[in-house]
C-alpha positions in Angstrom: 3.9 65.5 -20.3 6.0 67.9 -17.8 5.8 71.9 -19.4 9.6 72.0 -19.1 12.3 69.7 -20.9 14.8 67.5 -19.0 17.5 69.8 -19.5 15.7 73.1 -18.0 14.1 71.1 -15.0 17.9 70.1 -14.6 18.9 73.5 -14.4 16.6 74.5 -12.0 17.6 71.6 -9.6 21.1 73.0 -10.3 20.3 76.4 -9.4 18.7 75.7 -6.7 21.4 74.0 -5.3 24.0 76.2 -6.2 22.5 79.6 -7.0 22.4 81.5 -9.7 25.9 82.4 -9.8 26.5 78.7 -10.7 23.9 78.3 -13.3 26.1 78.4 -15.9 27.7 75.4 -14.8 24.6 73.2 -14.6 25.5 71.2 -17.7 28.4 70.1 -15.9 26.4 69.7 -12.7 24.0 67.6 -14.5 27.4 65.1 -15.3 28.8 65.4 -11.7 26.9 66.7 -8.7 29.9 66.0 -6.4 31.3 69.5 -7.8 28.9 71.2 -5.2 29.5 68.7 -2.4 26.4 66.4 -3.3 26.4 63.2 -4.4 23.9 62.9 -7.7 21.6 59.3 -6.3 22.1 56.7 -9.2 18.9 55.9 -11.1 16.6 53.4 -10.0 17.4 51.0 -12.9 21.2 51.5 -12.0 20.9 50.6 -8.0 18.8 47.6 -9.0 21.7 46.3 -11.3 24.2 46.6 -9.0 22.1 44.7 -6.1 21.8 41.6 -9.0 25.6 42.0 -9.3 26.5 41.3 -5.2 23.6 38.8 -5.0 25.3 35.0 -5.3 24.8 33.0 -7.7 21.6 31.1 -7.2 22.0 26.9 -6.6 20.2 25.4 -9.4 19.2 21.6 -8.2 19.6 18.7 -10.5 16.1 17.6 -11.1 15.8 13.7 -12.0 14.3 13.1 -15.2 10.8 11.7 -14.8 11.5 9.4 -17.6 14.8 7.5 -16.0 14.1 4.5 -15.2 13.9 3.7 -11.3 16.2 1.4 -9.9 15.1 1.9 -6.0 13.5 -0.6 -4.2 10.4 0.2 -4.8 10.7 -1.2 -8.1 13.6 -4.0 -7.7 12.2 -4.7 -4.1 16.6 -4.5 -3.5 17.0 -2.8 0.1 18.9 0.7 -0.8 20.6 2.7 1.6 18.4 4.3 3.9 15.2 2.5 3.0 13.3 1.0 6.1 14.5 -2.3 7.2 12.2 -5.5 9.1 14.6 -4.7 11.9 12.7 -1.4 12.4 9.4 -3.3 11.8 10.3 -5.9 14.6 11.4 -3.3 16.9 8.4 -1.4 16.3 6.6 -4.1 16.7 8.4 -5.2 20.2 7.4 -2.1 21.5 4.3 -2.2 21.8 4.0 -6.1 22.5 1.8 -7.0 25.8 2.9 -10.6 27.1 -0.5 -11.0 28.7 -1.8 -10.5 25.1 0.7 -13.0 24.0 -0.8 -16.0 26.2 -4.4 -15.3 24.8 -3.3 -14.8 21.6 -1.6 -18.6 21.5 -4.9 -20.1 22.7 -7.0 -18.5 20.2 -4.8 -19.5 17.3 -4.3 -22.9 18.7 -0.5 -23.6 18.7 -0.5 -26.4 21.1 0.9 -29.5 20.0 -1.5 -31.4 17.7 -3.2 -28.2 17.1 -3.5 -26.6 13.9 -1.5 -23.5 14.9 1.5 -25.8 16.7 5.0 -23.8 17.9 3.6 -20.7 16.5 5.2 -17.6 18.6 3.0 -14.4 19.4 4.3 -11.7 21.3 1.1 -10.2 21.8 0.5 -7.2 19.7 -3.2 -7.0 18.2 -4.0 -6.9 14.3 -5.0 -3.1 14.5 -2.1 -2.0 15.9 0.2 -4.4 13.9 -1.9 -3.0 10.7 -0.9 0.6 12.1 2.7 0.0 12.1 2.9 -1.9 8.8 1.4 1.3 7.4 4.1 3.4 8.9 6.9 1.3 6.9 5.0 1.0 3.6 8.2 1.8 1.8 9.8 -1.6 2.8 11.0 -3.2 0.3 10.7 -6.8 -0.7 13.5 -8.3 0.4 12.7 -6.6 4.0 9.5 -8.0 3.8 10.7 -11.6 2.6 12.7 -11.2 5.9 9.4 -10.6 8.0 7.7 -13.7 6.4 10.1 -15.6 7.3 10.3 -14.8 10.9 9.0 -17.1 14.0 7.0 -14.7 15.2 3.3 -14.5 14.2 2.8 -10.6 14.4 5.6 -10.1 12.0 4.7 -12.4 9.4 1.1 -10.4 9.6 3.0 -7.0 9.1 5.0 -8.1 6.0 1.8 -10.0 4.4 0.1 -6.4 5.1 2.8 -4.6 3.0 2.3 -7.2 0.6 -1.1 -6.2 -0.1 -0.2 -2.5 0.3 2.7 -2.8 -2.5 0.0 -5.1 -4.6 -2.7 -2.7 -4.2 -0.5 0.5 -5.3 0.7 -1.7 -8.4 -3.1 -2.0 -9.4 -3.8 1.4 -9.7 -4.8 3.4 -12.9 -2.3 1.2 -15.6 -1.5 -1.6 -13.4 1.9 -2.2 -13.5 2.0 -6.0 -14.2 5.8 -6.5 -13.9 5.7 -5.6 -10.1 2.2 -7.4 -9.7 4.2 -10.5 -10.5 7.0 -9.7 -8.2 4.4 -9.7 -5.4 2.7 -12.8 -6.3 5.9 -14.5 -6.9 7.1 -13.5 -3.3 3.7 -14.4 -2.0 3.3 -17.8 -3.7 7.1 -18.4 -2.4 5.7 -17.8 1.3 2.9 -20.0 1.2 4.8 -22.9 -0.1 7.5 -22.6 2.0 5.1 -22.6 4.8 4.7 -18.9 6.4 1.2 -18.1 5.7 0.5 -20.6 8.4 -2.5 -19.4 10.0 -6.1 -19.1 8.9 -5.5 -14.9 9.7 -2.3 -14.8 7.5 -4.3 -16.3 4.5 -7.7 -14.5 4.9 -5.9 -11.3 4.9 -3.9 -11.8 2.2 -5.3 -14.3 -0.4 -8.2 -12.1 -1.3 -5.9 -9.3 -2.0 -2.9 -10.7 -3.8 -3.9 -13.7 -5.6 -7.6 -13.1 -6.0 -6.9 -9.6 -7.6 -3.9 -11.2 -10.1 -6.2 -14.2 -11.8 -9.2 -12.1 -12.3 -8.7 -11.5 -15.9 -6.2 -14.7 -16.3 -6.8 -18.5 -16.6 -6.9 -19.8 -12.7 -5.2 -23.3 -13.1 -2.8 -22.1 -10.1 -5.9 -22.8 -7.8 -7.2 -25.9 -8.7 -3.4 -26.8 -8.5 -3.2 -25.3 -4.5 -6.7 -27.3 -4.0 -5.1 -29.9 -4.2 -2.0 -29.8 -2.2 -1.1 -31.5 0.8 -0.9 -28.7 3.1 -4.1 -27.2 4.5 -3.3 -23.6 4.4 -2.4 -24.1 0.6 -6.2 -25.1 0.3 -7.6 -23.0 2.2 -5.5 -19.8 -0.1 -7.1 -21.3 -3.3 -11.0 -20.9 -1.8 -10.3 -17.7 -0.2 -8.9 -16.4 -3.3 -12.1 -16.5 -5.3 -13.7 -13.8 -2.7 -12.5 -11.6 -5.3 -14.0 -13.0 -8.1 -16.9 -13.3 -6.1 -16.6 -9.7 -5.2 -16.7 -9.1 -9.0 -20.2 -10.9 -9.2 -18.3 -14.5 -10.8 -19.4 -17.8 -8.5 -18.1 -19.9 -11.5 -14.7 -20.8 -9.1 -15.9 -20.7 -6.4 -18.3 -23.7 -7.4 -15.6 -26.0 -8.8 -13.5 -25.5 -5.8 -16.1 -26.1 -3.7 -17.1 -29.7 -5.8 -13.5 -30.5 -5.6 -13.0 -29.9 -1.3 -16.6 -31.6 -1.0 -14.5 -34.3 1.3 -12.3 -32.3 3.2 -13.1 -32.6 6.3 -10.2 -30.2 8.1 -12.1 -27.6 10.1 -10.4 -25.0 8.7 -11.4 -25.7 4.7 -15.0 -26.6 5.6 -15.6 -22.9 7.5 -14.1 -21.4 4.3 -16.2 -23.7 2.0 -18.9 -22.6 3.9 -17.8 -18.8 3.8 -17.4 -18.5 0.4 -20.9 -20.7 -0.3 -23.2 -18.2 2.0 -21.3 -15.1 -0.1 -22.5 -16.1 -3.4 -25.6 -16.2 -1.8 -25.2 -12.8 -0.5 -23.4 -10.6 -3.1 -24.8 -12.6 -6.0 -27.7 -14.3 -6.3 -29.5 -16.4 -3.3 -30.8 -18.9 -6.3 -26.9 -19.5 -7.4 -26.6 -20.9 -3.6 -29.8 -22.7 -3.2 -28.9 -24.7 -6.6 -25.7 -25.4 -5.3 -27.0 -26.8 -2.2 -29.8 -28.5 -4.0 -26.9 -31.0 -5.5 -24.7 -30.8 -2.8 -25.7 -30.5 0.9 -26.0 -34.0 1.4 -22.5 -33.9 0.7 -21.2 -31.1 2.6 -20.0 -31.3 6.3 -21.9 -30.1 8.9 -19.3 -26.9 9.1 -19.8 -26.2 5.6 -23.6 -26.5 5.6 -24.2 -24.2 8.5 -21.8 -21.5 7.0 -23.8 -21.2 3.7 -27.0 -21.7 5.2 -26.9 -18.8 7.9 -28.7 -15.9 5.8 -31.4 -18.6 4.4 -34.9 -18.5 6.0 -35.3 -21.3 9.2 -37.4 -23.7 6.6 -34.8 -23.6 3.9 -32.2 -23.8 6.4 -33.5 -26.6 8.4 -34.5 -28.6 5.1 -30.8 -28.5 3.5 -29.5 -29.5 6.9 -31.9 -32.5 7.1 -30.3 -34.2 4.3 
């Protein structure tokens, strides 16, 4: 502690300051230091007060209660102001198209009349890059993406069946959140049966990931129901489907489908029979295939047959296809 009290160290400021003529006066000094021409510098606690004082008022934002519930389009799927639109999609989407791409792209999905593929429009922009730019608008909301699935043009309807799986796969993480699951499958189911998963791409890329996911745990009428439908790409969503389940080391649908498209002999459903046959085989158990085949392969097209029996030895393989 400082030898001398506050009132003597302030009488020697004083006197130094004013001399010792003044020292009486350094009570009064000690009050007001203007008296000798000096202004006394305001305490430290003082000068930070009055900076408080002149600073404005600080802007408090409203913060939106985490508990509200949301009624953007991410959960309603209801295009709100300033959300992306499919115009911005298609645009994107323009950009980048190649017309030479275009021409191959229409041969290699066959849309030539009488072909599977018929009056299907590509403006020639490959899947990567359409899977790119989907990712860019993964905000879209359902209604935009309806929008895309319902357009002529092939690219598009592979960018909105890409945000499909996006919104589906965000829905199913941690507690999945089953109301907006449905939403997607309801859109999705809508899109098949109207006819805009029209192409062996659009259902491989999408079936797996949106209606396989959704029936795992639930009863799985819904595909014995689109087995049997008249439309081929209907059929071919209810086998490529169960590559989830098979995914999750269950064959059990996979089977019956299979038993059930036996005599379908449309290209497209006996490459996916097949598919789905030689995956059992592979992520399962090869003894799960070879009993199927032992029942079946003298039923099965010659597609079929030579899908499930690529990763078999050349014995096995040539027996099975000798029947």
């Amino acid at each position: 502690m400082h030898p001398l009290s506050a009132d003597a160290r302030r009488d020697r400021r004083c006197a130094a300051r004013c001399g010792p003529a003044l020292r009486q006066c350094a009570s009064r000094c000690g009050a007001d230091d203007s008296a000798h021409g000096r202004t006394r510098p305001p305490d430290h606690r003082q000068r930070r007060g009055a900076r408080l004082q002149q600073r404005p008022p600080r802007r408090i934002a409203k913060q939106r209660c985490r508990f509200r519930a949301r009624t953007d389009s991410r959960r309603t799927g209801v295009t709100r102001p300033g959300a992306p639109t499919a115009q911005q999609v298609r645009a994107a989407l323009a950009e980048v198209a190649d017309p030479a791409d275009a021409i191959a792209l229409q041969r290699f999905f066959k849309t030539g009349p009488g072909e599977y593929g018929a009056g299907d429009v590509f403006i020639g922009v490959r899947v990567p890059v359409t899977r790119s730019i989907a990712k860019r608008f993964a905000a879209l909301p359902l209604d935009e993406i309806d929008l895309l699935l319902d357009s002529p043009v092939h690219e598009e309807r592979l960018a909105g069946l890409v945000l499909l799986n996006g919104r589906f796969a965000r829905a199913s993480r941690g507690v999945p959140d089953e109301v907006e699951q449905r939403r997607i499958v309801d859109r999705y189911l809508a899109a098949v049966r109207r006819g805009r998963v029209n192409n062996w791409d659009l259902v491989d890329v999408s079936a797996e990931n949106i209606i396989g996911p959704w029936l795992l745990d639930r009863p799985r009428d819904l595909l014995f129901e689109l087995a049997q439908a008249d439309s081929l790409w209907e059929r071919r969503v209810a086998l490529l489907s169960t590559f989830a389940f098979i995914k999750a080391g269950d064959a059990s649908t996979t089977f019956a489908l299979s038993e059930l498209l036996l005599d379908d002999r449309r290209d497209l459903i006996q490459k996916a029979l097949g598919w789905m046959l030689r995956e059992v085989g592979k992520r399962i158990d090869r003894t799960l295939l070879t009993g199927f085949l032992d029942v079946n392969a003298a039923k099965l097209g010659r597609t079929a047959l030579s899908y499930a029996t690529e990763h078999l030895d050349a014995e096995t393989r040539a027996d099975y296809r000798s029947r």
